[in-house]
C-alpha positions as CSV (number, residue, x, y, z in Angstrom):
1,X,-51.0,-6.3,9.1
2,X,-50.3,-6.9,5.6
3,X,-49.5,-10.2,4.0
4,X,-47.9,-11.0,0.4
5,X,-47.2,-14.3,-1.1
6,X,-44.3,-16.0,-2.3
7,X,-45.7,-17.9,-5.0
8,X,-43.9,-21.0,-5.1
9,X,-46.5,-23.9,-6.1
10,X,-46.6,-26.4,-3.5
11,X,-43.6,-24.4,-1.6
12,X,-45.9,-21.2,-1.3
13,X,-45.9,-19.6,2.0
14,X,-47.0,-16.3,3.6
15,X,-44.6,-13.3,4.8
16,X,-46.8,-10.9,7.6
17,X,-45.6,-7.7,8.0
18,X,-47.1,-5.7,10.9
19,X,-46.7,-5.1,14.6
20,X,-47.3,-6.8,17.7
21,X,-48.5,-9.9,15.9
22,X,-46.2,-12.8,17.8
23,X,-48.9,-13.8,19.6
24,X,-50.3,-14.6,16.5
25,X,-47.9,-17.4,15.5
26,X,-49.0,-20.1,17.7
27,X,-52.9,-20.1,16.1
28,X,-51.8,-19.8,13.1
29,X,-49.8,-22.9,13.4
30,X,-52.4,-24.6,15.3
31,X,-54.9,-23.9,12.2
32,X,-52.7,-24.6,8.9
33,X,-49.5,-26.7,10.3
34,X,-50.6,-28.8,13.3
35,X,-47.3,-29.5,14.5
36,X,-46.1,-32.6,16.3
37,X,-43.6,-30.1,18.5
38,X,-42.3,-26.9,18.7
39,X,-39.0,-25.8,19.2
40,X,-38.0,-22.7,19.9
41,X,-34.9,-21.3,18.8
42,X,-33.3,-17.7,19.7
43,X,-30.7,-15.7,21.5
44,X,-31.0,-15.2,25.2
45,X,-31.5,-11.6,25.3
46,X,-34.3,-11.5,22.2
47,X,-35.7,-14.5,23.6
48,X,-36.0,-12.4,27.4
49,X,-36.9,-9.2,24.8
50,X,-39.4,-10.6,22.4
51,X,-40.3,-14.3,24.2
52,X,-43.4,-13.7,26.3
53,X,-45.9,-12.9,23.5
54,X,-44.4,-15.6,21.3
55,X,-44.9,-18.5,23.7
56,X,-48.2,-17.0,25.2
57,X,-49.5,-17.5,21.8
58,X,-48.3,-21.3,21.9
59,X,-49.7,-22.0,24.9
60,X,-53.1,-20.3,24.0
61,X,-53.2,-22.5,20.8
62,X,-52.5,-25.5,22.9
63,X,-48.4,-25.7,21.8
64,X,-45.6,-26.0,24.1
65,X,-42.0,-25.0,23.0
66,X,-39.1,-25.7,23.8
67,X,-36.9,-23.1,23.8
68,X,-32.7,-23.3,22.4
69,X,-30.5,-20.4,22.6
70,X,-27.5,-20.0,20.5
71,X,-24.8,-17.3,21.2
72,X,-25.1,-14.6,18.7
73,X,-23.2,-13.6,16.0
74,X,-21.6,-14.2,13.0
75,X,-18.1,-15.8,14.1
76,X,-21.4,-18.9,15.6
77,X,-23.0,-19.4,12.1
78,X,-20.7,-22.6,11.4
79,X,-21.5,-26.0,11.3
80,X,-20.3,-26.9,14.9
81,X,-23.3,-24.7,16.0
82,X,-25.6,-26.7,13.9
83,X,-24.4,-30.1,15.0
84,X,-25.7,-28.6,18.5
85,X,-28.4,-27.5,17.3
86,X,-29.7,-30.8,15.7
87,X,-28.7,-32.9,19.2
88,X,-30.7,-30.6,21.2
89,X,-33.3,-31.0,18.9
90,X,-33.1,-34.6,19.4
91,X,-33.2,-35.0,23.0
92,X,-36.4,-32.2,22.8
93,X,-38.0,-34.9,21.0
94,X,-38.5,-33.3,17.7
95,X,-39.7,-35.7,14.9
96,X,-40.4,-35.0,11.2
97,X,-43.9,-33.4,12.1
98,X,-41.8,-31.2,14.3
99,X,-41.8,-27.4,13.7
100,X,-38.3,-24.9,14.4
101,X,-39.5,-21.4,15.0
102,X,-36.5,-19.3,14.6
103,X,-36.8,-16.1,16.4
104,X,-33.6,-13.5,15.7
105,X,-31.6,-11.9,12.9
106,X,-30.4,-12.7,9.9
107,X,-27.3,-15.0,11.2
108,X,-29.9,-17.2,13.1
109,X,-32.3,-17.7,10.8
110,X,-29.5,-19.1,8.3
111,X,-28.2,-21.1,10.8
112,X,-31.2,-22.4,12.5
113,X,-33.2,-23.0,9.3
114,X,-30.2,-25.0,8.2
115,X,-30.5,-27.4,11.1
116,X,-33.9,-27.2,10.0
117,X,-33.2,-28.0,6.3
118,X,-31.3,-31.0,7.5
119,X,-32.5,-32.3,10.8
120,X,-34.1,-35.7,10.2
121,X,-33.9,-34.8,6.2
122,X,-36.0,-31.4,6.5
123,X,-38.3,-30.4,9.3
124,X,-40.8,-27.5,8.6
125,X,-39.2,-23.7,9.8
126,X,-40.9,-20.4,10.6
127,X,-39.1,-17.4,10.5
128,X,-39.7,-14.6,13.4
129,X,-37.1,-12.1,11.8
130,X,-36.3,-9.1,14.9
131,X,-33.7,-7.2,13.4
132,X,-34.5,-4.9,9.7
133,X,-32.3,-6.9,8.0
134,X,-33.8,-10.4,8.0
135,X,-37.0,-9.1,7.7
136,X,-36.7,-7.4,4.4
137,X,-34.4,-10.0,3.1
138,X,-32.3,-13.1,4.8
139,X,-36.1,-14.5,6.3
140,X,-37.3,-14.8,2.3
141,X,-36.3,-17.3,0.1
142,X,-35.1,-20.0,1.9
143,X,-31.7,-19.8,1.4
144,X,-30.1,-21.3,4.5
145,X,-26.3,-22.2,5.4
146,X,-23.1,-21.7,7.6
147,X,-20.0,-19.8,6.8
148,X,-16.3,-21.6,6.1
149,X,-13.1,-19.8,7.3
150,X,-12.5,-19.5,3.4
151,X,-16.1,-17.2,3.3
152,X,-19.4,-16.7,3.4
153,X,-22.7,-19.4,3.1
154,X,-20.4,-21.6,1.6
155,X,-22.5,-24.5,2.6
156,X,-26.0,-24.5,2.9
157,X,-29.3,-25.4,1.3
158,X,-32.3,-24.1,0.0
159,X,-35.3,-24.6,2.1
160,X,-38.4,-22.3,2.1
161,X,-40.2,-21.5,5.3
162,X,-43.6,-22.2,6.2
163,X,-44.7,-18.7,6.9
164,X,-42.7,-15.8,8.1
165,X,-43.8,-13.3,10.4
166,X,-42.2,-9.6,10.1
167,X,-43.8,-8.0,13.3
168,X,-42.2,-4.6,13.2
169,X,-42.2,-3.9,16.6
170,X,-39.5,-5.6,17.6
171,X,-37.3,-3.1,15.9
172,X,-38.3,-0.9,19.2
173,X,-35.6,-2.6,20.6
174,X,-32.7,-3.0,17.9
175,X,-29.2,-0.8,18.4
176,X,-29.7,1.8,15.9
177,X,-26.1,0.7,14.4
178,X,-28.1,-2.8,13.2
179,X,-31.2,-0.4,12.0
180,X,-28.6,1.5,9.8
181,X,-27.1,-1.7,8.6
182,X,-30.7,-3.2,8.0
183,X,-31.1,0.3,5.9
184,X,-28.7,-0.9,3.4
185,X,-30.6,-3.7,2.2
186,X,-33.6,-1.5,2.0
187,X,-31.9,0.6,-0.3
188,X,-30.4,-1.7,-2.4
189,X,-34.1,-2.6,-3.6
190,X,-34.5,0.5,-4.7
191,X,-31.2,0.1,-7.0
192,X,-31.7,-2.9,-8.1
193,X,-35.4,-2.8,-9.4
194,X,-37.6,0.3,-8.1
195,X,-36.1,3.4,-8.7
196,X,-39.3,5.6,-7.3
197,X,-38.5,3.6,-4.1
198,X,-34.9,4.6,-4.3
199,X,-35.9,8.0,-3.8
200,X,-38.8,7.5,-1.2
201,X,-36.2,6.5,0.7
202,X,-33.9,8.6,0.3
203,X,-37.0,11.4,0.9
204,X,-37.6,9.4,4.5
205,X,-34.3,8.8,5.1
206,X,-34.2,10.8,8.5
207,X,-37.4,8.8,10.0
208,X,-35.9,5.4,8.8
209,X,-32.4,6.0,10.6
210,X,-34.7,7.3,14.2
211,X,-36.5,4.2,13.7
212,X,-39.8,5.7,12.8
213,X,-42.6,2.4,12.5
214,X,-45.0,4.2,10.5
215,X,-42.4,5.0,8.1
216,X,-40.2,1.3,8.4
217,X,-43.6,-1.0,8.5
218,X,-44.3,0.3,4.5
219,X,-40.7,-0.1,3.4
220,X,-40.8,-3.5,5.2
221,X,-43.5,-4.3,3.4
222,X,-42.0,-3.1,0.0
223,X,-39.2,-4.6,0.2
224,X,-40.4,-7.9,1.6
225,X,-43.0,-7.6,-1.8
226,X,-40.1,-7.0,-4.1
227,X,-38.2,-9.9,-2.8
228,X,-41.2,-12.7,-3.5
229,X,-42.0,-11.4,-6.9
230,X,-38.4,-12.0,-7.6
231,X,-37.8,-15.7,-5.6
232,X,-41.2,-16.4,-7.1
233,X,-40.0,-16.0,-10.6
234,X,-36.3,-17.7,-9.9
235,X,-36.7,-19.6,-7.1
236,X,-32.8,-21.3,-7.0
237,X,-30.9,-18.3,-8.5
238,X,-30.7,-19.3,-12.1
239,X,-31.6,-16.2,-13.3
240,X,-33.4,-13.2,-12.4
241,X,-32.8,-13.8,-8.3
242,X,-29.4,-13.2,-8.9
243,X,-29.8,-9.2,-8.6
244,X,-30.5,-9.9,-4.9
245,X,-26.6,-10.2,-4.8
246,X,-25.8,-6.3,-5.5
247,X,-23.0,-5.3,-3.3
248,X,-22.7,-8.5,-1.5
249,X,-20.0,-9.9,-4.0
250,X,-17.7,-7.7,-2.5
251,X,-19.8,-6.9,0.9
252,X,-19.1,-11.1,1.5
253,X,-15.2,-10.6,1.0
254,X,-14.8,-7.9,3.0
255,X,-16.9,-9.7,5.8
256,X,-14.9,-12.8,5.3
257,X,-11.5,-11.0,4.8
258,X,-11.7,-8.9,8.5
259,X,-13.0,-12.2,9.9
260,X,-16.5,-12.0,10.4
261,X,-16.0,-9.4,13.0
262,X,-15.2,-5.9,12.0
263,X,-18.5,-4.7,10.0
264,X,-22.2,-6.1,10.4
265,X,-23.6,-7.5,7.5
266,X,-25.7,-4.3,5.7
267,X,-22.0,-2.1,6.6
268,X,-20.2,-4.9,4.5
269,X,-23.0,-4.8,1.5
270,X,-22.9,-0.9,1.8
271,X,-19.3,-1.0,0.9
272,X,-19.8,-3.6,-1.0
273,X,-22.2,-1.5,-3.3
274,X,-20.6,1.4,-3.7
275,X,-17.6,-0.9,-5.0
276,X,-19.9,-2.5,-7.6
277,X,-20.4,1.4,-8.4
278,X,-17.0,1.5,-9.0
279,X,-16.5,-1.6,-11.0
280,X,-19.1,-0.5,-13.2
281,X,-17.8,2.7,-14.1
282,X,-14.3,1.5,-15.1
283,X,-16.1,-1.3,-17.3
284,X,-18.1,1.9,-19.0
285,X,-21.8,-0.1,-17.1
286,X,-22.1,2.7,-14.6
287,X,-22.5,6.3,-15.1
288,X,-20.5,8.7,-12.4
289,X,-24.1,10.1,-11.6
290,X,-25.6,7.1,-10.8
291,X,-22.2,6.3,-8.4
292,X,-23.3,9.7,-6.6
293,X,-26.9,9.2,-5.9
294,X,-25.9,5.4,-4.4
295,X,-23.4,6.9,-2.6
296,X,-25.6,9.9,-1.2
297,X,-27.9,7.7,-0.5
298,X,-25.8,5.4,1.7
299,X,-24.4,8.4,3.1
300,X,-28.2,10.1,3.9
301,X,-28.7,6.4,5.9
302,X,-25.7,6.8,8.3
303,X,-23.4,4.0,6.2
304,X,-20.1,4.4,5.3
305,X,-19.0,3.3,2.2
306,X,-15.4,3.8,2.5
307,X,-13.2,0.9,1.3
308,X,-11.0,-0.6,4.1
309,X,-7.7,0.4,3.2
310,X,-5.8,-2.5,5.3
311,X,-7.4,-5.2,2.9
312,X,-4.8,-6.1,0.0
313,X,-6.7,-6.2,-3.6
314,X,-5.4,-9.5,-4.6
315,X,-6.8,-10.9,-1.5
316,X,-10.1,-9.5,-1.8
317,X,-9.7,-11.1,-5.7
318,X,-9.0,-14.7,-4.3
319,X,-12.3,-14.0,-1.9
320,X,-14.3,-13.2,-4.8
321,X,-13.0,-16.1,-6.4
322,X,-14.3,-18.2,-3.8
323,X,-17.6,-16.6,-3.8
324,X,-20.8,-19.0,-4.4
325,X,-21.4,-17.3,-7.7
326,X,-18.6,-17.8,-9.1
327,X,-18.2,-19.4,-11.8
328,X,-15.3,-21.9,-13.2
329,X,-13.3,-19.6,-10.3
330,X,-14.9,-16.1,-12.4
331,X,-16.2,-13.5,-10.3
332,X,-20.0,-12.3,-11.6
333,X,-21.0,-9.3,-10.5
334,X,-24.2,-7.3,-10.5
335,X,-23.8,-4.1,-11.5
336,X,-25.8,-0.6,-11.8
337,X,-27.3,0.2,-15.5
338,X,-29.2,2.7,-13.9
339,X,-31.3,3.8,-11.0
340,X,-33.6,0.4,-10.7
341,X,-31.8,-1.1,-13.3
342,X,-28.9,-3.9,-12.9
343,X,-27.9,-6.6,-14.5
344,X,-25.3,-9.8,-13.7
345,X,-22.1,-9.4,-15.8
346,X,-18.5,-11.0,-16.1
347,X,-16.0,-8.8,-15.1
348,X,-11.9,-9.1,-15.9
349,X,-9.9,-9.7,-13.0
350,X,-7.7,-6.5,-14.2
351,X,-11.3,-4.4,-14.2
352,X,-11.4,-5.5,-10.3
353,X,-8.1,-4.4,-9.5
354,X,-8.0,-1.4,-11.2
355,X,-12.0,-0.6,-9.5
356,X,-10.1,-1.8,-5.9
357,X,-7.4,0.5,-6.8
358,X,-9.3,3.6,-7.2
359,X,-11.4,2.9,-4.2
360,X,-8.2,2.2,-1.8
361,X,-6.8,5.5,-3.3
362,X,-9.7,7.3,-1.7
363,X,-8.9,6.6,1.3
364,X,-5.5,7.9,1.2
């Protein structure tokens, strides 16, 4: 098992990445947290999955749970599923002592850690991320929220987790369209600050998409390093954190623009980066060769990054516009320098048409 920091003062918490290690949630909370109660939550097919060791861990440590489900999916992350959330919470008798352990993928662990976040003014959260995506990114950081019709984590809050526990193993279990999409994010650490990763991974890429643990638990690990050095530094995305965002200017249009249904999250961002690509190279930010190697690289992983041809460009500008990181209505984007090199930039609204443009003639 391996643990890193997020160094965050008085906010600092651990991230564990390793396998089989549910069982070791319950003693750890019983040790360092010495909750009030416990709740649960999860979907009803990872809680039958990945439940047992979990809770046997509770009870060993002398901690009940009580367990919520929530349907899964993104079209659920809104705030009607949080208002259920916190009156189930209430009637389970969860005070401000109370710990939520949120066991699931990246949608859940937004959603429950914002009922968390605002439940009674802020109970403490741990994060049990299953699928490859929250583990190497949504569980860090503590940003938490819902989606609006309008787009993506349009409200939410930031609120860091108490530990987080990346147990590798159940990955066993995840469809290997999810693994792909997980594989997106992995990559795009590589791009954004690590270019020797970029090409261990591209090196590994066949063992990553068969969902090889001996070859995921290290990039796990990585990438879950890479991500609290960077919230350390910039905890609230006033600066350097912003870099997280690569492809998911775009990836969150495209998501919000095909309602929430068409592409999982990492398919959206893989699109979503190889438009950046794109942007950059009509703006003169982005050399053509770096546009290949993303590209190949997306491609070596199983993920398309074919822009959707159905979605008009001036729609996808008013998304953008929209966007959380927008500013005064002003897309930002981060965009490729190099291989483990980006930085935010403004970009012209006609430099986003004209990038749109040449991607939807691609297609044709």
């Amino acid at each position: 098992m391996t643990r890193i920091d997020v160094d965050l003062g008085s906010r600092s918490y651990p991230v564990f990445v390793g396998a089989q290690m549910l069982d070791r949630i319950g003693p750890w909370l019983a040790e360092y947290v010495h909750p009030s109660k416990v709740a649960l939550l999860s979907h009803s097919r990872v809680l039958r999955l990945h439940g047992a060791p979990l809770l046997t861990g509770l009870r060993q440590a002398g901690l009940i749970a009580e367990p919520i489900t929530v349907p899964a999916g993104e079209r659920h992350k809104t705030m009607r599923t949080v208002a259920r959330l916190w009156s189930r919470m209430l009637h389970a008798g969860l005070d401000r002592r109370s710990v939520v352990i949120v066991l699931g993928g990246g949608v859940l662990g937004d959603t429950g850690g914002f009922a968390a976040a605002t439940f009674m003014r802020g109970v403490r959260v741990v994060q049990a991320p299953t699928t490859l995506l929250a583990q190497v990114d949504a569980s860090i950081g503590g940003k938490v929220g819902v989606d609006l019709p309008e787009g993506k984590n349009l409200v939410g809050a930031f609120h860091q987790p108490s530990a987080v526990f990346a147990d590798v193993h159940t990955l066993r279990t995840l469809p290997r369209r999810e693994l792909r999409a997980g594989l997106a994010e992995v990559v795009k650490y590589g791009i954004i600050c690590d270019e020797p990763f970029f090409r261990l991974v591209r090196s590994r890429s066949a063992s990553l998409t068969s969902g090889d643990l001996a070859v995921l638990e290290p990039a796990v690990a990585r990438c879950c390093a890479i991500k609290a050095e960077v919230v350390a530094e910039d905890e609230r995305e006033g600066g350097r954190r912003a870099i997280l965002n690569f492809g998911h200017t775009l990836g969150h249009a495209v998501e919000a623009l095909t309602g929430f249904s068409r592409y999982l999250h990492g398919e959206a961002v893989a699109i979503g980066m190889a438009a950046a690509c794109a942007i950059g190279e009509v703006i003169g930010a982005t050399r053509p060769d770096v546009t290949q190697q993303v590209r190949g690289a997306l491609a070596d992983l199983g993920l398309s990054d074919r822009w959707p041809e159905d979605l008009s460009p001036h729609d996808v500008l008013s998304s953008v516009q929209r966007d959380k990181k927008a500013v005064g209505g002003r897309p930002r984007f981060v965009l490729a320098r190099d291989l483990g090199d980006v930085a935010v930039m403004d970009v012209s609204d006609e430099a986003v048409l004209a990038a749109l443009g040449r991607l939807s003639s691609e297609g044709r």
